[in-house]
C-alpha positions, 0 to 999 in steps of 0.5 A, a space after each residue: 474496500 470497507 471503508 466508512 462512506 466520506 472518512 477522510 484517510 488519517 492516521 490509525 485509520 483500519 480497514 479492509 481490502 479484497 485484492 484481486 486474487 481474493 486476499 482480504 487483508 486488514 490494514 491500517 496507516 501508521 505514518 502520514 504527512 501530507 505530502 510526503 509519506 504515506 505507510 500502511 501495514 497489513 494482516 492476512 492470516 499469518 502474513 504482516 506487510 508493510 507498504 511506504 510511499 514517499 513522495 518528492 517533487 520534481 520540475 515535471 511533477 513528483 517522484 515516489 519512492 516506495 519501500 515495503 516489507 512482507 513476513 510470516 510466522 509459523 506456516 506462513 513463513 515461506 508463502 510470505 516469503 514468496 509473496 514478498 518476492 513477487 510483491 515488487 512487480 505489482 506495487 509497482 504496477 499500483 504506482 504507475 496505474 495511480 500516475 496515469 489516472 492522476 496524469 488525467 486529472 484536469 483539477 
């Protein structure tokens, strides 16, 4: 990730990401409420996605329900199309691997 060194996340806030199959998407938040709503958009070529984390407390900790979309234009349509499909097992693979590290945090 490109992000500047000590840039604390706010809203507008652009960067870079190299995911693990190699995509470098541009993304930037475009909501943000401290606790409750975190939404990052992002491009890849002719690939827009949107991503929203919303989160809630519970009595054992907090729940996050999370909503996202993916399209494409001209070629790319259907490709995006697939990804959108497939996206849902990795957010919510995402989702539980920040919940155990954050489970593992003693502070």
């Amino acid at each position: 990730m490109t992000v500047p060194a000590g840039e604390e996340p706010h809203l507008g806030q652009r960067w870079q990401e190299t995911t693990t199959v190699g995509v470098r998407p541009r993304l930037e938040i475009v909501e943000m409420d401290p606790p409750h709503v975190w939404t990052e958009r992002g491009w890849w070529r002719g690939v827009e996605a949107t991503l929203s984390l919303r989160f809630a407390r519970t009595p054992r900790g907090c729940r996050v329900d999370v909503s996202g979309d993916v399209g494409g234009r001209g070629a790319w349509r259907v490709p995006a199309s697939v990804a959108g499909r497939l996206a849902g097992l990795a957010i919510a693979a995402d989702v539980r691997r920040a919940g155990r590290i954050l489970a593992r945090r003693t502070d």
